[in-house]
VOFI-396405 format. One record per residue: x, y, z of N, C-alpha, C in turn. Coordinates in steps of 0.05 Angstrom, whole numbers. Atoms other than C-alpha are relative to their C-alpha. Layout:
# VOFI-396405
- X;Y;Z;X;Y;Z;X;Y;Z
...
# end
This chain:
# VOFI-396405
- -4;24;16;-402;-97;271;27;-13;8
- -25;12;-14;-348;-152;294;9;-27;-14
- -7;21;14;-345;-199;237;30;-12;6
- -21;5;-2;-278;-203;248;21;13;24
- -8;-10;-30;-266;-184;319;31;-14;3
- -25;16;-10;-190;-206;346;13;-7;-28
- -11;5;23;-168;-214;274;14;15;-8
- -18;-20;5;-110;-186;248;17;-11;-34
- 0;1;23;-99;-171;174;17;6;-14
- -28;-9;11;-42;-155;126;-22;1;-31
- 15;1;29;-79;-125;57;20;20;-17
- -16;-14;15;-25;-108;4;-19;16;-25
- 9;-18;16;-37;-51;-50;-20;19;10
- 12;-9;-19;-76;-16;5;-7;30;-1
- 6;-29;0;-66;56;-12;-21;5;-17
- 15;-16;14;-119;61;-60;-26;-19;-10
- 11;21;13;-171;33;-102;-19;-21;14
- 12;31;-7;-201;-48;-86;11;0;31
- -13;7;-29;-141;-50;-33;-21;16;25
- 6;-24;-13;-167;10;2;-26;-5;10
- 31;11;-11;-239;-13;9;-1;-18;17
- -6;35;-18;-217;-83;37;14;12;27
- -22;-4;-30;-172;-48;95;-23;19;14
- 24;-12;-8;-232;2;107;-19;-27;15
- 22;26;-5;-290;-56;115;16;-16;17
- -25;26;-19;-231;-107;151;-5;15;28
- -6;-23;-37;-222;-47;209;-27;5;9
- 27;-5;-8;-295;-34;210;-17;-27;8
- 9;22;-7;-314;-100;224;11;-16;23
- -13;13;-38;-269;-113;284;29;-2;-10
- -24;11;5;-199;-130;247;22;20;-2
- -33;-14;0;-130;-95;261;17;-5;-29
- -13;4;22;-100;-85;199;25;13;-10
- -29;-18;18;-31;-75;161;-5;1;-22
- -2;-8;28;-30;-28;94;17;-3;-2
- -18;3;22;22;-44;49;-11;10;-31
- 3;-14;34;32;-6;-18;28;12;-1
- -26;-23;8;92;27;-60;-7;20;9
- 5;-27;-6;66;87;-51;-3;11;40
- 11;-10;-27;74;120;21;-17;16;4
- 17;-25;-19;39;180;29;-33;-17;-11
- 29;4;-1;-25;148;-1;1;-34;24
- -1;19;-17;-12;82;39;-11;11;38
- -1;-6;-21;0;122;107;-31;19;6
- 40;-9;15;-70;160;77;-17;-11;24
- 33;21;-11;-114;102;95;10;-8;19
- -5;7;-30;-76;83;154;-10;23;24
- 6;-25;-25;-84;144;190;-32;5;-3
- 39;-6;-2;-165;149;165;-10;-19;17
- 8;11;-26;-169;86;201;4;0;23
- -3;-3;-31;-138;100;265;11;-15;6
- -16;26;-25;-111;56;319;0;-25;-4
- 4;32;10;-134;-21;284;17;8;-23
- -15;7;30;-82;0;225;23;16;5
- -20;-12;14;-16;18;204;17;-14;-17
- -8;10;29;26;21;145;28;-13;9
- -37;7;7;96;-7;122;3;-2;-18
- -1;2;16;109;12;59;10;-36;-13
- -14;18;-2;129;-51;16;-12;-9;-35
- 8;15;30;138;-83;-57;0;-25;-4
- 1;32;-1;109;-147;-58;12;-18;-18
- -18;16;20;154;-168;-116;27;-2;9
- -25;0;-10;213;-159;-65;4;-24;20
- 6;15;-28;217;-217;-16;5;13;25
- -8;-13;-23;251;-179;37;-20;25;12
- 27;-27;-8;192;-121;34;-21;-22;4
- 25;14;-18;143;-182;44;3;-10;28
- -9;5;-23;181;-213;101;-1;15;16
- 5;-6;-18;188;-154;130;-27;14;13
- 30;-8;-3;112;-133;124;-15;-14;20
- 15;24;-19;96;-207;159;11;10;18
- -17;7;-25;144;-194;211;-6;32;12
- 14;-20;-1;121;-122;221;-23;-12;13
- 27;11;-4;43;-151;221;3;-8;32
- -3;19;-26;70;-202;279;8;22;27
- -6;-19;-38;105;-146;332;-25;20;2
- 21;-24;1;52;-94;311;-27;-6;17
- 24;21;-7;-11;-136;332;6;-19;6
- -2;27;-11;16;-203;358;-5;-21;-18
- 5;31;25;-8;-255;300;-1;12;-24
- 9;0;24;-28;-256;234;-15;-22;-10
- 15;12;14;-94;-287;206;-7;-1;-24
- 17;-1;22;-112;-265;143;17;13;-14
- -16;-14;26;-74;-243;81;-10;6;-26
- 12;-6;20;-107;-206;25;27;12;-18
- -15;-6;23;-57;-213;-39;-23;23;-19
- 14;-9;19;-84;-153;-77;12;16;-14
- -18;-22;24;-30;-110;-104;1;-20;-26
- 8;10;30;-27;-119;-182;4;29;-8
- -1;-28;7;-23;-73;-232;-6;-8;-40
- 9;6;26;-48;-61;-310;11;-12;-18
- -14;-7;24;-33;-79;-380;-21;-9;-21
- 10;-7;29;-60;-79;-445;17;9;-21
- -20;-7;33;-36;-78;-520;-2;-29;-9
- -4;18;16;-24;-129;-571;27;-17;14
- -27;16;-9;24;-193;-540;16;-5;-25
- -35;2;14;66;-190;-605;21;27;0
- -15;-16;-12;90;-127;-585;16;-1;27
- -10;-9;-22;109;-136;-521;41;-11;2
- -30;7;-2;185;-141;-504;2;-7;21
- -7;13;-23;224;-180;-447;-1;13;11
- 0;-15;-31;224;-124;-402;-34;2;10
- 16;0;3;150;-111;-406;-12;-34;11
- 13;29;-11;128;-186;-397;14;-2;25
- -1;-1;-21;169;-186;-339;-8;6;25
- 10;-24;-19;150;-131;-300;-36;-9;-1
- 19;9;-6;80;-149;-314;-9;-29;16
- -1;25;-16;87;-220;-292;4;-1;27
- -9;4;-24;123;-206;-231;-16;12;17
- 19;-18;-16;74;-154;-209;-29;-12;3
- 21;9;0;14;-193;-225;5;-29;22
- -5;26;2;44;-260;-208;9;-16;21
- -28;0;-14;113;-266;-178;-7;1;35
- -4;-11;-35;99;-220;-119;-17;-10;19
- 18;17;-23;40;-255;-94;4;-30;6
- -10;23;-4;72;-322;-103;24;10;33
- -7;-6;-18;119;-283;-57;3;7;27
- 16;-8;-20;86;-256;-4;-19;-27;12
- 13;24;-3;44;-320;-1;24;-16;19
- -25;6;-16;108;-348;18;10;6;33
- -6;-8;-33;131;-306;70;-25;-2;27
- 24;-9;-16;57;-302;106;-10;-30;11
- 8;30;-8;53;-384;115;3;-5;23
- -7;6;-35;94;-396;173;-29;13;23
- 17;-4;-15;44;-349;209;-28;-1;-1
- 27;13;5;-22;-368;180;3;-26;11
- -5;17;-10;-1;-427;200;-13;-12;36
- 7;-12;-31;1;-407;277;-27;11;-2
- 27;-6;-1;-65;-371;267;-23;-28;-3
- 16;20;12;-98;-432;236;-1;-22;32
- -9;11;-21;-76;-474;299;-18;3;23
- 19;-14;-16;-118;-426;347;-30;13;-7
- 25;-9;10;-177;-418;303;-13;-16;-7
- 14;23;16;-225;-472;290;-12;8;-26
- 8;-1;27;-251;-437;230;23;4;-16
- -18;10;20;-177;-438;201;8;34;-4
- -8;-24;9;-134;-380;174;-4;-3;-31
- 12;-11;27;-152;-338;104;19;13;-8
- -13;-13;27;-109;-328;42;-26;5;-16
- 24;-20;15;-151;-282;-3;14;10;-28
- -11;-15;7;-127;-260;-66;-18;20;-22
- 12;-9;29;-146;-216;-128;3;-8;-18
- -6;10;35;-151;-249;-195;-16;24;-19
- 12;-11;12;-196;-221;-234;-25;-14;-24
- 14;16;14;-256;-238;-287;10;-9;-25
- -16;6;15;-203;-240;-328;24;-36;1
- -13;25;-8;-176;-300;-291;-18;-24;-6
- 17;18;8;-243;-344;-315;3;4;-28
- 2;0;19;-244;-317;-380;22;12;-16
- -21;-13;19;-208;-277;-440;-21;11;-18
- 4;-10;23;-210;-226;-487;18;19;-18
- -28;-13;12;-154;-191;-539;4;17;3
- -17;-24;-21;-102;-145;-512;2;2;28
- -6;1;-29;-102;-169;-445;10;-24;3
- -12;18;-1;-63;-229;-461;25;-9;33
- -24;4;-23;0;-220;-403;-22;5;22
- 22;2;-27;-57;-193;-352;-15;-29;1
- 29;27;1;-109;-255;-367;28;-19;11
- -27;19;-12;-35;-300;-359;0;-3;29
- 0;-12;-28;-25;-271;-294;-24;-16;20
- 14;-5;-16;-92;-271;-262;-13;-28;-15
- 19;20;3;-113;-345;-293;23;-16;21
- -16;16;-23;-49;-367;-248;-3;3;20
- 9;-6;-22;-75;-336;-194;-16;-18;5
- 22;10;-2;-139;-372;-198;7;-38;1
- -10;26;2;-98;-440;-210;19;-9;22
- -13;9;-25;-51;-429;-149;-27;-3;30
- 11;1;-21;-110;-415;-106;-20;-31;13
- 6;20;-1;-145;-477;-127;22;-32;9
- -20;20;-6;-76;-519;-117;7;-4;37
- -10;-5;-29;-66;-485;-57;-16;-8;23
- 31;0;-16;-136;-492;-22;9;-31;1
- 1;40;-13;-119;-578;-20;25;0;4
- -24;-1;-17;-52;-567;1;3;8;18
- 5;-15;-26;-67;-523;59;-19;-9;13
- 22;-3;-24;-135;-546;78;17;-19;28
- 4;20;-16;-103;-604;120;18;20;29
- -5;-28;-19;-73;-540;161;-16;18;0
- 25;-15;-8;-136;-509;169;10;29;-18
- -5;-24;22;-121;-458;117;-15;8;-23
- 17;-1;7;-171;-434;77;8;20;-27
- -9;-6;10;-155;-410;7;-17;14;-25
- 31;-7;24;-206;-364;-42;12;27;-14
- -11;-29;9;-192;-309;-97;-26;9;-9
- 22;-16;3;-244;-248;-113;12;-6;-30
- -1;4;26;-255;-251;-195;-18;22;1
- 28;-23;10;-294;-176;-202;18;4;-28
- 1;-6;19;-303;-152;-263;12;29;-2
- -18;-19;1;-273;-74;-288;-11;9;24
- 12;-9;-14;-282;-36;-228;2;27;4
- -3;-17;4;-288;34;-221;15;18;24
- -15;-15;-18;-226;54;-188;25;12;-16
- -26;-12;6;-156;85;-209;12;-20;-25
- 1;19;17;-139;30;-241;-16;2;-37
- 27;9;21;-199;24;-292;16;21;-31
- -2;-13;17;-167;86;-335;26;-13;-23
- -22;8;14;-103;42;-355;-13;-27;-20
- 15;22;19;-156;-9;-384;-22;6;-26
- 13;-6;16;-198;26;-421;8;2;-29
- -10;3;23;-156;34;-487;-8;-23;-10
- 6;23;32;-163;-36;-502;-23;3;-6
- 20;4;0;-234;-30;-502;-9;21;-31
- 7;-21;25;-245;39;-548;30;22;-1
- -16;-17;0;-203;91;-563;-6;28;15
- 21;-27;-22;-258;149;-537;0;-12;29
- -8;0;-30;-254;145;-461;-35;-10;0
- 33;0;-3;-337;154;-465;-4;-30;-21
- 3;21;29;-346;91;-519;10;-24;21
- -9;24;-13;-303;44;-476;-18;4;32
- 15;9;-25;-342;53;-411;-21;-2;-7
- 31;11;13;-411;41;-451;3;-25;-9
- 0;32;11;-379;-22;-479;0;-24;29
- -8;22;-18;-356;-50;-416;-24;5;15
- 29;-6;-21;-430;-25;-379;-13;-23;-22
- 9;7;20;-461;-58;-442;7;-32;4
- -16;29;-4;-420;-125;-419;-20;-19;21
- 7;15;-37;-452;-132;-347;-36;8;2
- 23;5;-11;-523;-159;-334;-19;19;7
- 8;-12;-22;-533;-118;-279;-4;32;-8
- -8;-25;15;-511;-56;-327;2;27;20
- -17;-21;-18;-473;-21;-276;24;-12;10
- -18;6;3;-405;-26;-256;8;-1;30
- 6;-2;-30;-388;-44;-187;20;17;18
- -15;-9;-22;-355;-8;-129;13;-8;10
- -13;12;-8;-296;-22;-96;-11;-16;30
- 9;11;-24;-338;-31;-32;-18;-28;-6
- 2;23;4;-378;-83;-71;11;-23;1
- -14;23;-2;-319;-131;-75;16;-1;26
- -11;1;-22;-296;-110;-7;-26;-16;14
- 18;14;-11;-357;-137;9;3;-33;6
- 3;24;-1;-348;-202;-19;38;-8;18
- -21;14;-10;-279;-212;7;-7;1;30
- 12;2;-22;-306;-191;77;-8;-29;10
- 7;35;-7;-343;-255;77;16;-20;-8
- -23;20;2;-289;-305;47;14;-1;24
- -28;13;-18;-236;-289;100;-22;5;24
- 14;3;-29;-292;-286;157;-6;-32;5
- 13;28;-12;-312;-347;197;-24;-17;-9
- 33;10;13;-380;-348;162;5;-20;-20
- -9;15;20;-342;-379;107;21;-23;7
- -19;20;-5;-309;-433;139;-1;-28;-10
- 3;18;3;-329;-483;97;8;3;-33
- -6;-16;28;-305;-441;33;24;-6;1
- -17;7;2;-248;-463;6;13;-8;-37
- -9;10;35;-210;-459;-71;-17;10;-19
- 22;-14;9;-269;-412;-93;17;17;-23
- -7;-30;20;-255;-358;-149;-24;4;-7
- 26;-9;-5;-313;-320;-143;-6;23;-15
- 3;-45;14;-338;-265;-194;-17;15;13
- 16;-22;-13;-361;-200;-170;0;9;-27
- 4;-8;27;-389;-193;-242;-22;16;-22
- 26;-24;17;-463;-161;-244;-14;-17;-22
- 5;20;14;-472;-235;-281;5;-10;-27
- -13;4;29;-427;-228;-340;10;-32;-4
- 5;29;-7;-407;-300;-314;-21;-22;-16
- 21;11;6;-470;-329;-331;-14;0;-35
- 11;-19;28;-484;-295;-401;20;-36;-20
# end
């Protein structure tokens, strides 16, 4: 498979999880990829499972200087940079009259901040990619189905991930006229690492809250990270070169309900 033959990728939050599926599927489809994640040893993980189309550089996308030097990494490592999957993020849950200034911060910046950041640093060379590609270079990010909708105790997350969904749409007619192509994934809970820091708001029993949230989705199953690696697959491929400002649920048709 060569969906993405000659393409060269930069997918933050990479060591685990959503990331981890997207840098898998990216390398398997033809595309040289850089992991980025806090975490090294699981980062350097999935670099070394993929082999020779990947390696890491640690990096906290809420730092500018760890995104800069991720892009600039990407560029000597592989020669360009096409495609940028914003997907690091991270939980929260609880009541928003509890929360305190440190707390809203730290969630903001991690949901928010850092991909406004990274976005940043990764232009100049999407840029250059876009230039030599008639189907255009691919910003990608993660929002979530929380970025279409809402429901209580996920107030600072839903914040977060509905600005996501509002820069990508701002962004997608500001970029297209640079062939830049701009779409965020919207899946629903998914069953990775993650999923256990969300469950509280849902029930208090561990078993109770994953029957509510199965109980949510259509499809009444809960999807795989390879599911939404799926769909991002196709966004930042060529196939989709006419995609543009999308937020797309991977939701099992909770959407629709």
């Amino acid at each position: 498979m060569s969906r993405l033959a000659g393409k060269v990728a930069l997918v933050t939050g990479a060591g685990s999880g959503l990331g981890r599926a997207v840098a898998i599927r990216f390398a398997a489809e033809g595309a040289r990829v850089i992991i980025t994640d806090i975490d090294g040893d699981r980062g350097e993980a999935v670099a070394k499972s993929i082999g020779g189309n990947a390696a890491f550089i640690p990096c906290d996308h809420t730092k500018t200087a760890d995104d800069e030097a991720a892009v600039a990494f990407a560029v000597k490592t592989f020669g360009a940079l096409d495609i940028v999957h914003n997907n690091a993020g991270g939980p929260f849950t609880g009541s928003f009259e509890s929360v305190d200034d440190a707390t809203l911060e730290r969630v903001l910046r991690t949901n928010l901040f850092g991909v406004l950041q990274m976005t940043r640093a990764a232009l100049p060379h999407l840029r250059d990619s876009a230039k030599r590609n008639p189907a255009g270079a691919s910003l990608l990010y993660t929002s979530s189905l929380q970025g279409l909708k809402a429901k209580p105790n996920f107030s600072l997350y839903t914040v977060a991930k509905h600005g996501i969904v509002g820069l990508v749409r701002s962004l997608a007619l500001e970029l297209a006229p640079q062939n830049i192509r701009v779409n965020a994934l919207c899946p629903t809970v998914i069953a990775t690492p993650m999923l256990e820091a969300f469950l509280p708001g849902m029930a208090s029993d561990r078993d109770e809250a994953m029957n509510r949230f199965r109980a949510t989705i259509p499809l009444a199953r809960m999807p795989e990270p390879e599911d939404v690696a799926a769909a991002a697959l196709f966004l930042v491929s060529d196939e989709a070169r006419m995609i543009t400002g999308v937020a797309l649920p991977v939701d099992g048709g909770q959407m629709a309900m």
